[in-house]
N, C-alpha and C positions, 0 to 999 in steps of 0.2 A: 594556692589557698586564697580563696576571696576574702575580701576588708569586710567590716560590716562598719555602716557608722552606730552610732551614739544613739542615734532616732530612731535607726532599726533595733537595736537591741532593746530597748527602752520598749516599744511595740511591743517586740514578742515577750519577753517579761510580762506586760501589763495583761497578756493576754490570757497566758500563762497562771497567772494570780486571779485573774477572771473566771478561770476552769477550764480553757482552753487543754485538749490533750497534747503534751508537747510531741507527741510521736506522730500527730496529724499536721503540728505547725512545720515538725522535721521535717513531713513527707511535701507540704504544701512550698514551702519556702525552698527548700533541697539546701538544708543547715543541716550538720551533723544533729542528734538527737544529746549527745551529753556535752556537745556546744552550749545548746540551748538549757539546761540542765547546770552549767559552770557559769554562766549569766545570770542563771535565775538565785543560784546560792550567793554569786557577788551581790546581788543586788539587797539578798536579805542579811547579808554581814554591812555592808557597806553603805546603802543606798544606790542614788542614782552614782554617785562616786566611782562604786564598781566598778558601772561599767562602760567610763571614760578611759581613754587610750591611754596608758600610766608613760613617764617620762622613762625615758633611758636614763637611766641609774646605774651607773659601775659599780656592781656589787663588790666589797672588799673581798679579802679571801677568808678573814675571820668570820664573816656573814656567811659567806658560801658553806663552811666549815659547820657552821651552828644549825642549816638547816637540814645540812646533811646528815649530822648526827641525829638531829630527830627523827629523819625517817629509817634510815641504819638501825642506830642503835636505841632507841625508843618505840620503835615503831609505829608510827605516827603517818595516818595514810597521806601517800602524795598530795592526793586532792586536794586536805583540809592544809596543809602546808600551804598549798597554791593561790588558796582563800585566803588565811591568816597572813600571809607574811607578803601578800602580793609579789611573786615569784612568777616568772612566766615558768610552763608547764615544762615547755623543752630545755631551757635552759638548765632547769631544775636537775631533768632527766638526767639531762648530760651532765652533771657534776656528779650524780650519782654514779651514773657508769662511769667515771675515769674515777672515782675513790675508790669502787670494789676493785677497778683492775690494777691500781697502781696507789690505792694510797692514800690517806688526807694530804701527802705532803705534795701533791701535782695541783692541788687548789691554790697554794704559795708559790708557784712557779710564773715567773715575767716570761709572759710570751716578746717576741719584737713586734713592736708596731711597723705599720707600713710595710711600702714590699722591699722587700733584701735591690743594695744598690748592683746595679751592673758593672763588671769589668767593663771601663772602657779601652779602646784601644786593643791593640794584640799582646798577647801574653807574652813575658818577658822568656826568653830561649835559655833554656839550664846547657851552660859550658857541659859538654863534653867528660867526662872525669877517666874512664878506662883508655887503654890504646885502642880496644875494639871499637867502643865509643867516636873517638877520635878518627879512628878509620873512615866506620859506619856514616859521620856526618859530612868528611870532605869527598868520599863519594858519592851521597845525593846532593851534595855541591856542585861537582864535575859533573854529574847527569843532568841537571840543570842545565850548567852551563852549555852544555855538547845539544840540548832541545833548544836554547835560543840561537845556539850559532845555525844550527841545520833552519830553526825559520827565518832568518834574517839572509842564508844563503836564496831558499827559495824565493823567498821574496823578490831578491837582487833577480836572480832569473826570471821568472813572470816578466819582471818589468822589463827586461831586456829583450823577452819573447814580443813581447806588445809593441814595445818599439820598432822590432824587427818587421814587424807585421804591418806598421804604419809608414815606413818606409824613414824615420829618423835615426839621428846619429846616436850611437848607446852614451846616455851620458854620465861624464864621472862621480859618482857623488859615496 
């Protein structure tokens, strides 16, 4: 989704109110057609105010709540909400759809901020509790241990074949 500055919206407005067809500036510019249309209504609620970049503003959940029910249950078209209450469009949306599917009470719900911490380290090992259990672990214990004694032998080997090969003494270690 492209930006548009301030100086461009301000342009097609004035063009707009000029008599400019806005389906010609949509087709000229390649701007959605009721972009240009949701501009030109800020601009006649608002002024040039409109249609400057609004602050990021944490909507409370009793806000969210009050514009919801006007379009729910007043039925109050999205749009003129989006004008009147300076509401971005999608955020709107989205609070509509998760009240139909779950609720006013999902508007008062604390999301967490930030991202969830990571276990550091390796995970603590749960003792054993049954005999099977108990079994179950000292034998992938002893299989363990029977894979490093068999590398630890080969290894002894290699090195004693090399030596062999090199004509020294195999040494103790």
């Amino acid at each position: 989704m492209a930006k548009h500055t301030f100086e461009e919206k301000l342009d097609i407005v004035s063009q707009v109110i000029k008599g400019t067809p806005i389906l010609w500036i949509s087709r000229e510019r390649r701007i959605d057609d009721d972009m240009i249309l949701e501009w030109v209504r800020k601009y006649n609620l608002h002024g040039e105010s409109g249609l400057r970049k609004q602050a990021n503003i944490k909507s409370t959940s009793d806000f969210k709540e009050e514009v919801v029910r006007l379009i729910i249950e007043k039925g109050v078209p999205l749009r003129q909400v989006v004008l009147e209450r300076k509401v971005s469009r999608s955020a709107l949306e989205n609070w509509v759809r998760l009240v139909r599917g779950e609720g006013y009470a999902v508007l008062y719900k604390q999301k967490p901020r930030g991202r969830p911490p990571k276990g550091m380290g390796r995970s603590k090992k749960l003792e054993p509790e049954t005999e099977l259990e108990k079994l179950q672990a000292e034998n992938a214990r002893l299989r363990a241990e029977n894979a490093l004694l068999k590398k630890v032998k080969a290894l002894v080997q290699e090195r004693e074949a090399r030596e062999r090969l090199s004509g020294q003494k195999p040494s103790k270690n």
